[in-house]
C-alpha positions as a printed Julia matrix, in Angstrom:
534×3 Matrix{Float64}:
 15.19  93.84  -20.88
 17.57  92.42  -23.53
 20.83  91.07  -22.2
 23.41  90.69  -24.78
 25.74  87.63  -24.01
 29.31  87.08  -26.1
 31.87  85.0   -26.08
 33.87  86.67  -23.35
 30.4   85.78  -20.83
 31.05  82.17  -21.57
 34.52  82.83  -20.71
 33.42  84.13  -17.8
 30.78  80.89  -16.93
 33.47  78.6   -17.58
 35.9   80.35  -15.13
 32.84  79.95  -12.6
 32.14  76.35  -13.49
 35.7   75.47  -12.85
 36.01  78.29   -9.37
 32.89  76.24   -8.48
 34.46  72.81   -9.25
 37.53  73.22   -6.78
 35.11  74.41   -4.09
 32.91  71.12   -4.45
 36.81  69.22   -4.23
 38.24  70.97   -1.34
 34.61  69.94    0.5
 35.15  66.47   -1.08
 38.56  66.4     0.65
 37.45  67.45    4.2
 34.88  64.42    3.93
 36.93  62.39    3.23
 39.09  63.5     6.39
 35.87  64.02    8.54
 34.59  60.67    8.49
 33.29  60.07    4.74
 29.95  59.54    3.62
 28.69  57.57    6.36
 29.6   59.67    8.98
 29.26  62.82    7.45
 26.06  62.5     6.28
 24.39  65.83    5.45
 27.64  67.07    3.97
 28.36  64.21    1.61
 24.52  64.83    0.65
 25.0   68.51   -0.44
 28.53  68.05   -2.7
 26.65  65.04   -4.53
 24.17  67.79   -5.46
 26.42  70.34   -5.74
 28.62  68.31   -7.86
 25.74  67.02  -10.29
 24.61  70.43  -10.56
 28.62  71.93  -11.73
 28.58  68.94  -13.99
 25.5   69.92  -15.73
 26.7   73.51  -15.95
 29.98  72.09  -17.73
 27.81  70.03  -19.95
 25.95  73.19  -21.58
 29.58  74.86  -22.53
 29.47  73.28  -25.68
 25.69  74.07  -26.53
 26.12  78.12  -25.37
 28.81  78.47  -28.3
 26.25  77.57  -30.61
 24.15  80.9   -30.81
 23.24  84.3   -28.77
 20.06  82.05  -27.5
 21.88  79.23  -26.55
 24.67  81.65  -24.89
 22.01  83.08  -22.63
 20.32  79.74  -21.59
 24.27  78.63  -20.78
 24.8   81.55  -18.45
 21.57  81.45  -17.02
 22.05  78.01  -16.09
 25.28  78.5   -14.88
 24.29  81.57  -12.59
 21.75  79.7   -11.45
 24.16  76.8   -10.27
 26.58  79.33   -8.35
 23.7   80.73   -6.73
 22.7   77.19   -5.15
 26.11  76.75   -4.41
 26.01  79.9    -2.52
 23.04  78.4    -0.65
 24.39  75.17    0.08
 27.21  76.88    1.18
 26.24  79.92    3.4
 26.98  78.9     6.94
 28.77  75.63    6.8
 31.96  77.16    5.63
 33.69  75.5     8.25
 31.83  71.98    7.4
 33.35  72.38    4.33
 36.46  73.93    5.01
 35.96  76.33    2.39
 35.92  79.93    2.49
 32.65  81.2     0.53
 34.66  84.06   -0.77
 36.17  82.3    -3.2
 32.92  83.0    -5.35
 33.32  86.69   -4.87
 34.52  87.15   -8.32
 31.37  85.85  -10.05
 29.53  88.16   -8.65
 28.92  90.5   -11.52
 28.46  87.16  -13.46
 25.67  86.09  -11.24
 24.17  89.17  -11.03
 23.99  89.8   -14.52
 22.09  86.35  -15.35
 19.85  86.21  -12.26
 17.86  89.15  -12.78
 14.25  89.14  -13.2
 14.55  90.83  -16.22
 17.03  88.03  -18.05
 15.06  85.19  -16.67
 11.95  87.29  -17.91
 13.43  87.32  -21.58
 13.33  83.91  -21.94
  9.63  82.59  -20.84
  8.82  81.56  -24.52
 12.25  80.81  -25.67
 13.12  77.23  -24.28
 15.78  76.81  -27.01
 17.13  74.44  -29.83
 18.02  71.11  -29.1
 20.93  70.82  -31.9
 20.01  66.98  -32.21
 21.49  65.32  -35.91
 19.34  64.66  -38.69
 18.88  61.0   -37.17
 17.86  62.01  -33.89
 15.64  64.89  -35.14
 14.02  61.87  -37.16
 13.8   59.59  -33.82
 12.71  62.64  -31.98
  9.41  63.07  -34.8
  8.82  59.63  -35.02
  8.36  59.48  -31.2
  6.47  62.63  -30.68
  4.4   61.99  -33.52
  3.42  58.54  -31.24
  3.01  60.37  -28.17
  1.07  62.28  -29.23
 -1.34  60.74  -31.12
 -1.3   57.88  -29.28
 -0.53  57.93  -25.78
 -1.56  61.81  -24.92
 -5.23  60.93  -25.48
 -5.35  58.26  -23.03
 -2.87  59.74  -20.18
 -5.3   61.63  -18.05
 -7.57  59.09  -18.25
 -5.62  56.17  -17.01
 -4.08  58.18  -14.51
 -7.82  59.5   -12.94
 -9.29  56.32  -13.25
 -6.17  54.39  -12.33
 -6.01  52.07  -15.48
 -3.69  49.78  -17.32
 -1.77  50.47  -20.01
 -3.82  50.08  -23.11
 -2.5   47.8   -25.2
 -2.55  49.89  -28.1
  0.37  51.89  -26.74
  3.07  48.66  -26.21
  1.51  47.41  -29.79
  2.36  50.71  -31.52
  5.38  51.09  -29.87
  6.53  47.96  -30.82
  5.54  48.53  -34.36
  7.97  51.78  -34.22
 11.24  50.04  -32.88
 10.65  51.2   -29.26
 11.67  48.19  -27.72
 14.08  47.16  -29.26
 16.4   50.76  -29.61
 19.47  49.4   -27.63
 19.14  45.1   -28.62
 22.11  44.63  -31.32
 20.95  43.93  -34.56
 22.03  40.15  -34.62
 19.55  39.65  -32.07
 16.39  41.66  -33.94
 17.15  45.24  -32.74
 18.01  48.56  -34.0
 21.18  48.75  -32.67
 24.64  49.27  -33.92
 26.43  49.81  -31.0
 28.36  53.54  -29.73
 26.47  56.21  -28.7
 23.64  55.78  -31.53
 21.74  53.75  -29.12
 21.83  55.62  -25.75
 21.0   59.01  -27.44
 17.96  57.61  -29.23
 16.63  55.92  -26.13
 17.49  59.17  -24.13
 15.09  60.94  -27.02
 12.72  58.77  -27.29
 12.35  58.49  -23.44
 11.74  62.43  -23.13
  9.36  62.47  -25.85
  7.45  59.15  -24.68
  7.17  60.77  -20.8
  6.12  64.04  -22.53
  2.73  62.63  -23.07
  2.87  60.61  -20.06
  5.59  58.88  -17.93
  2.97  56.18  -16.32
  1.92  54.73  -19.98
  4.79  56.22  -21.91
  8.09  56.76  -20.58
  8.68  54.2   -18.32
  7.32  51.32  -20.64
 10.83  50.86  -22.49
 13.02  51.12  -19.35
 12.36  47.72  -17.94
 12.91  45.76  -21.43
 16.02  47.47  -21.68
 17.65  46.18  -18.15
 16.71  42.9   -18.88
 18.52  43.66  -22.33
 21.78  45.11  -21.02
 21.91  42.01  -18.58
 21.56  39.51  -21.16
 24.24  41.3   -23.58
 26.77  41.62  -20.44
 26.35  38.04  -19.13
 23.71  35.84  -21.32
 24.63  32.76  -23.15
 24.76  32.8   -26.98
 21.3   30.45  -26.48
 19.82  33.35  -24.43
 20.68  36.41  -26.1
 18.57  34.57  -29.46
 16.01  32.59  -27.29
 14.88  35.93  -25.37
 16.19  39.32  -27.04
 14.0   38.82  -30.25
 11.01  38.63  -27.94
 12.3   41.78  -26.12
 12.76  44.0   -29.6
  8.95  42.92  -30.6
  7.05  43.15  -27.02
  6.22  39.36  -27.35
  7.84  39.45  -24.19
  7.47  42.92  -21.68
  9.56  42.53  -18.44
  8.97  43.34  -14.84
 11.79  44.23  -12.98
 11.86  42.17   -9.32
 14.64  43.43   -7.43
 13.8   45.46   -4.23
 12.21  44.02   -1.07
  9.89  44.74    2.29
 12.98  45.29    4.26
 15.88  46.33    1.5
 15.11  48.73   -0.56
 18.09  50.19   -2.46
 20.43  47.81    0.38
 20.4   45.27   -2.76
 23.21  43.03   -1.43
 21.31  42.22    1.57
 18.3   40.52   -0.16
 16.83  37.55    1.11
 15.04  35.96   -1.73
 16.37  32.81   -2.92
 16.67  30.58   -5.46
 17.79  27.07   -4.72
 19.0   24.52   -7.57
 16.25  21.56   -7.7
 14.95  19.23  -10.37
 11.88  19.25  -11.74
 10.92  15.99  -14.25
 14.71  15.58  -14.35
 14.88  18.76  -15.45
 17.66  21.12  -13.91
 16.6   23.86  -12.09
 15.67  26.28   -9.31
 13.17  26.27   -7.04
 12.81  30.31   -5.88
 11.17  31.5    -2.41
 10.82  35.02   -0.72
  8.81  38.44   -1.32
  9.64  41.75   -3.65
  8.08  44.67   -3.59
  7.62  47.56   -5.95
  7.65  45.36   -8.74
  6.46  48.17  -11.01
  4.28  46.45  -14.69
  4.14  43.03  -12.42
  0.64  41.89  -13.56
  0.9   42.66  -17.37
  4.6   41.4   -17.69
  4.91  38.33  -19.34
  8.83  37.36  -17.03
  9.84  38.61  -14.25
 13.86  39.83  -14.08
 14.25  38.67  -10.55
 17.58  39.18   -8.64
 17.69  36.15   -6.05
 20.27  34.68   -3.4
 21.73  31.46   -5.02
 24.27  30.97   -2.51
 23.56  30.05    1.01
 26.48  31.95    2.42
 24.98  35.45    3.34
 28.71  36.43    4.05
 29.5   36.82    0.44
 26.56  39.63    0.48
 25.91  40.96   -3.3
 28.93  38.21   -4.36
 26.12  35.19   -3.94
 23.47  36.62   -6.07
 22.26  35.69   -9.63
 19.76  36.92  -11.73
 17.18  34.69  -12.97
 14.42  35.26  -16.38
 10.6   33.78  -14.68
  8.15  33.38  -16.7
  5.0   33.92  -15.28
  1.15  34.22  -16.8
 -0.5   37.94  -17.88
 -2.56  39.24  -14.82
 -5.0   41.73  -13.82
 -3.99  45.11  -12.4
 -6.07  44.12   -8.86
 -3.6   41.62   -8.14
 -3.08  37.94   -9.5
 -2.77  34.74   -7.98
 -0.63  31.65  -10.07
  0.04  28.08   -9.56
  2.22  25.74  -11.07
  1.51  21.85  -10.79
  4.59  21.05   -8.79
  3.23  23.23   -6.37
  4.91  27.01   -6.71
  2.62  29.63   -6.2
  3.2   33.55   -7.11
  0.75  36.2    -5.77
  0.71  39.51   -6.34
 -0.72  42.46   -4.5
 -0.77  45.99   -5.96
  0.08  48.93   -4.13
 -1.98  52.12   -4.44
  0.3   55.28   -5.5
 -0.64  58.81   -5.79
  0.84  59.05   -8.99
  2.49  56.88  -12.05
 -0.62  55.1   -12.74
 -1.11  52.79  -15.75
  1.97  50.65  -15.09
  0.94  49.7   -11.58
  3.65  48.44   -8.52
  3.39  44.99   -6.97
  4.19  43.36   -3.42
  4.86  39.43   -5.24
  5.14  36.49   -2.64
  6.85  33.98   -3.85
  6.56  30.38   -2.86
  8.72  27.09   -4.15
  7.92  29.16   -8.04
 10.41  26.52  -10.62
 12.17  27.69  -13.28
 14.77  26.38  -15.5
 18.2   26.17  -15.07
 18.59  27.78  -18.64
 17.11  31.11  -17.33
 19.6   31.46  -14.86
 21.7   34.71  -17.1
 25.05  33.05  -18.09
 23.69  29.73  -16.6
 26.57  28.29  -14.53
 29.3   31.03  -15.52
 26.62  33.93  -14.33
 26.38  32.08  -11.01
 27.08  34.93   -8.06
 27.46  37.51  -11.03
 23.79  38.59  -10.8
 24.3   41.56   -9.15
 26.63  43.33  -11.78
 24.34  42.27  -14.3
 21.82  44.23  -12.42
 24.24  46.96  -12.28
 24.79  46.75  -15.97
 20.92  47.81  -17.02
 20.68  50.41  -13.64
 23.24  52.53  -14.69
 21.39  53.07  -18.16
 18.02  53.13  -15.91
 19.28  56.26  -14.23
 19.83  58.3   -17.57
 16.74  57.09  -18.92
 15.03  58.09  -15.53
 16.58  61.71  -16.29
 15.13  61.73  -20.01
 11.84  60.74  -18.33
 12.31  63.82  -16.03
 12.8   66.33  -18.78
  9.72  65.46  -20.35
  7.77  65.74  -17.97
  9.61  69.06  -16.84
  9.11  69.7   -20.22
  5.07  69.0   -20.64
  4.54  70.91  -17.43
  6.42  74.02  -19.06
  4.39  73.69  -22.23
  1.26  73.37  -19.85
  1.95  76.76  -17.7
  3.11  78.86  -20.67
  0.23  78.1   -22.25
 -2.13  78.85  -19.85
 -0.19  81.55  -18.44
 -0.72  83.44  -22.36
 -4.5   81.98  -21.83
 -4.98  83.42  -18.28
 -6.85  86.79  -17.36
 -6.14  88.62  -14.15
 -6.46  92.08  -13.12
 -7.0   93.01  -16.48
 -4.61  91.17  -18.08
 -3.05  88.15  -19.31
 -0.79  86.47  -16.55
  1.9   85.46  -18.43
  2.57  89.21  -18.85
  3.69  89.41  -15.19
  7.44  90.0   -14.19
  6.78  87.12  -11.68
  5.43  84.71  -14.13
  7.84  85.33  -16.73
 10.76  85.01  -14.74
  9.39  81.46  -13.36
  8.48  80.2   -16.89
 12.86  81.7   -18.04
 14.04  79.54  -15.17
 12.12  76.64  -16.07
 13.85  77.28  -19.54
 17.2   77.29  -18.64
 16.98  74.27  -15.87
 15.12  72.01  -18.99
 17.76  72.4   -21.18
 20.51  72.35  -19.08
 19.06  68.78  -17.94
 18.54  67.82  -21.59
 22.32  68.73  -23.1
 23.77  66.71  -19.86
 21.42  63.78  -20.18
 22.99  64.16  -23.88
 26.59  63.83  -22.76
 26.14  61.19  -20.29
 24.46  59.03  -23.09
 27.25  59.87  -25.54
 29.78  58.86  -22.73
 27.91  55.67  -22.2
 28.12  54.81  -25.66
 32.04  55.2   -25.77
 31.75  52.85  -22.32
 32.07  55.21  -20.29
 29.98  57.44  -18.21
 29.1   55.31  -14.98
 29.46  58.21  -12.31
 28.02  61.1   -14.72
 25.12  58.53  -15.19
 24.45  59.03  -11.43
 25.03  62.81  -11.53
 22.37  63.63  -14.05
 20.07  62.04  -12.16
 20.32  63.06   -8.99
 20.18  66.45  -10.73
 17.36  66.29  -13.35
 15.0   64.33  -10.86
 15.2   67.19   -8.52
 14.96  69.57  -10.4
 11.91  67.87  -11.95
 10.16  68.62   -8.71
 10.41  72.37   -8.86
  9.24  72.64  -12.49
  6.1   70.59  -12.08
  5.65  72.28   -8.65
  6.23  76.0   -10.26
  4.0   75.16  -13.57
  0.89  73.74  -10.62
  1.45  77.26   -9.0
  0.97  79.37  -12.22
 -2.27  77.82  -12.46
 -3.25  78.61   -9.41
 -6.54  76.98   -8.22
 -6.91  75.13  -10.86
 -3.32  73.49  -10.68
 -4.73  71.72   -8.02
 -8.04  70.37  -10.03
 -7.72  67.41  -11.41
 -9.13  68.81  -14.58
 -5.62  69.86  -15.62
 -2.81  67.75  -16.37
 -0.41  69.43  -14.23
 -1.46  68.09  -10.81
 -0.72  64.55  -12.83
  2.57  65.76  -13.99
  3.19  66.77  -10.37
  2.88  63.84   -8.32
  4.71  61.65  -10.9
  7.66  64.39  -10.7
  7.57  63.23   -7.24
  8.58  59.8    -7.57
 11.39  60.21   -9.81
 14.06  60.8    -6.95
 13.05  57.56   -5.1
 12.71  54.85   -8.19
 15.8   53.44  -10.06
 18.05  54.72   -6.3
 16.43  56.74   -4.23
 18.26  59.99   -4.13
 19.63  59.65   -0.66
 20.84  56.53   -1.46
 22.29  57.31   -4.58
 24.24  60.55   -3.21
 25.85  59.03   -0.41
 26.33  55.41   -0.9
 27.27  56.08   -5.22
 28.01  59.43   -5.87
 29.75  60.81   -2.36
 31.29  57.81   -2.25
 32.95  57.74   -5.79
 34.16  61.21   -5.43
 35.89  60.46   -2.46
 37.51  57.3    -4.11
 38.8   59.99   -6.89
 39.78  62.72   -4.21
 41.92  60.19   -2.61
């Protein structure tokens, strides 16, 4: 069936965006009357979600007015976010203090755009992206790499549990990958405003198309170190290290998290304890981190450490220090220095986002200069917003990884659904199929255009809560895409002969990495909106 949308339907989805926005702030009030966050637990859970999902509804107003196609994806989306609303909703009225009726007059609305019949009409019509001429050019370029490159080797690294081949950081250093968002006085590409956080945000999606183990996630960590040394490094820094950075001389490991505080980053116990070494200044640096994801190949570790004694000052005492350490194997790694630090590293067996491989590191009396302190004496205690400073572009680049994979799994189950005999006929011809493979649509795209506002509100300096938003959105949603596009192919979903039991369990991690989604709904996003409700 062919739905007709106009103008006067995204009048209508706007009018539900905004009936749906007050609903997610009169909740937001009553936490914050109830308790807040902390106590309130379940509730401040489901308005973080609710609220990242009425955000990306808002976000694809601008991209429906663009054509009848892009009208229909808008409206689907949007339908679809009432609807979970509705769900969220439905029987903790009074936990809200909302009355669910207020949604009574998007009813037609919702009706009209959740039929199997609309969803059906868009299987094999995922939509235009609308990207510039110079993001349809970094969009090629990075594609053209994916694929050629990194698609060949994806299921095989991930089977047999690989490294990255070095091929893949080689090429992608050849093509400006690493160095998209390092100013151009320091070697990189970039010239500051939104340019850089929309081409990272492409090139992300199309890198984690092929595969987010050896692809995607290989130009995150090099970009937090980046962001860190642009917010707080020295002049001596930003030229010593950021030139290394744009050309992969240098690939980072990110050592932040440890055995008994995982996202509770103020609370870390690893320190790092001025000391000379052949009267050279310095710090001498002791404790364990875990999930130290690229640990082995990485050439420094980006290691967030305690540099004042007084535990009292919490994430006010920590620094952020550049280690150097030697390549190692992916099976773990063992290295001494002659003053006697040692720095062992033990990997930790996933189901899924193989190639880049996660470390436990112990750390033991491991010297480093005092020049790779970030800032050096200034940056003293200011380690944890420079961490800050890199995560909050971590989270939209863990959204961009999302959509393509979201994306490759929707590729994967069209395909074979067009491919796929049964009872006489090609799958992908059934009501239930299509309408799976239209919802998939309209959820990719409406993660894509809001991972495409929150990067051009980063790039105006703005951006920080929305950056939190679209990924506690997109990395859900992730989950039910891959999960959906396993299901179409049935048995063979599950064999490891097809890519989408790969693209499945590395969906899965995306909502604990870079926050875990708990974590980032109550303690970040619940937490913020109650700041603004107030």
């Amino acid at each position: 069936m062919s739905v007709s949308t106009s103008a006067a339907d995204l009048v209508v989805a706007a009018h539900a965006i905004k009936v749906a926005d007050a609903i997610v702030g009169k909740g937001v009030r009553t936490l914050a009357t109830t308790g807040g966050p902390d106590t309130q637990q379940v509730l401040a859970y489901d308005l973080a979600h609710a609220s990242a999902a009425v955000e990306t509804a808002r976000s694809m107003l601008d991209y429906g007015a663009k054509g009848e196609l892009e009208a229909q994806l808008t409206c689907g989306f949007v339908a679809d976010m009432v609807h979970d609303l509705i769900t969220r909703l439905i029987g903790r009225e009074k936990l809200w203090g909302v009355d669910s009726s207020t949604l009574v007059d998007s009813h037609d609305f919702v009706q009209k755009y959740r039929t199997p019949e609309f969803l059906s009409s868009l299987a094999n019509t995922p939509g235009p992206r609308h990207l510039d001429d110079d993001y349809e050019m970094v969009q090629d370029t990075f594609r053209g790499f994916a694929s050629k490159v990194i698609a060949p080797h994806a299921e095989h690294v991930h089977r047999e549990n690989l490294d990255v081949p070095e091929e893949i950081i080689s090429g992608l250093a050849e093509i400006g990958a690493f160095g998209l968002s390092i100013p151009s006085e320091y070697g990189g590409f970039s010239e500051g405003g939104d340019g850089e956080y929309m081409a990272s945000c492409i090139a992300t999606e199309e890198l984690s198309r092929a595969s987010l183990g050896i692809g995607g996630s290989l130009i995150t960590r090099p970009e937090i170190l980046t962001r860190a040394l642009v917010k707080g490094g020295t002049e001596a820094q930003k030229h010593e290290w950021l030139p290394k950075l744009a050309t992969a001389e240098v690939m980072v490991a990110v050592a932040v998290t440890e055995p008994d505080y995982g996202s509770d980053v103020a609370s870390i116990k690893t320190t790092a304890v001025a000391a000379k070494q052949d009267h050279r200044d310095g710090y001498v640096i002791n404790g364990v981190k875990t999930w130290c994801t690229f640990a082995a190949r990485s050439n420094v570790l980006m290691l967030l450490a305690r540099t004042d004694p007084d535990r009292t000052k919490t994430h006010k005492g920590l620094s952020v220090l550049i280690v150097p350490k030697p390549r190692g194997e992916a099976h773990g790694f063992v290295f001494t220095q002659p003053s006697g630090g040692r720095m062992e590293g033990r990997p930790i067996d996933t189901i899924g986002y193989r190639g880049m491989h996660s470390y436990e590191i112990a750390i033991e009396n491991w010297w480093v200069p005092a020049d790779h302190l970030i800032g050096e004496t200034a940056g003293l205690g200011k380690g944890f917003y420079y961490q800050m400073e890199g995560f909050e572009n971590g989270r939209l680049q863990t959204a961009a990884r999302a959509v393509g994979v979201m994306q490759a799994a929707y590729e994967a189950a069209r395909d074979y659904a067009q491919n796929r005999k049964s009872f006489g006929k090609n799958i992908g011809e059934y009501q239930i199929i299509q309408a799976k493979l239209g919802r998939m649509a309209v959820i990719i795209q409406g993660s894509r255009q809001f991972s495409y506002a929150v990067a051009k509100l980063m790039g105006k300096g703005q951006g920080s809560m929305e950056a939190s938003l679209v990924k506690a959105y997109v990395c859900k949603a992730a989950e039910w895409v891959t999960r959906e596009a396993m299901q179409i192919h049935g048995g063979y979903g599950y064999a490891e002969e097809y890519s989408v039991s790969r693209l499945f369990v590395d969906a899965r991690v995306l909502s604990i990495f870079e926050g875990a989604d708990e974590t980032l709904c109550l303690k970040v996003i619940a937490r913020k909106l109650v700041e603004t409700a107030k």
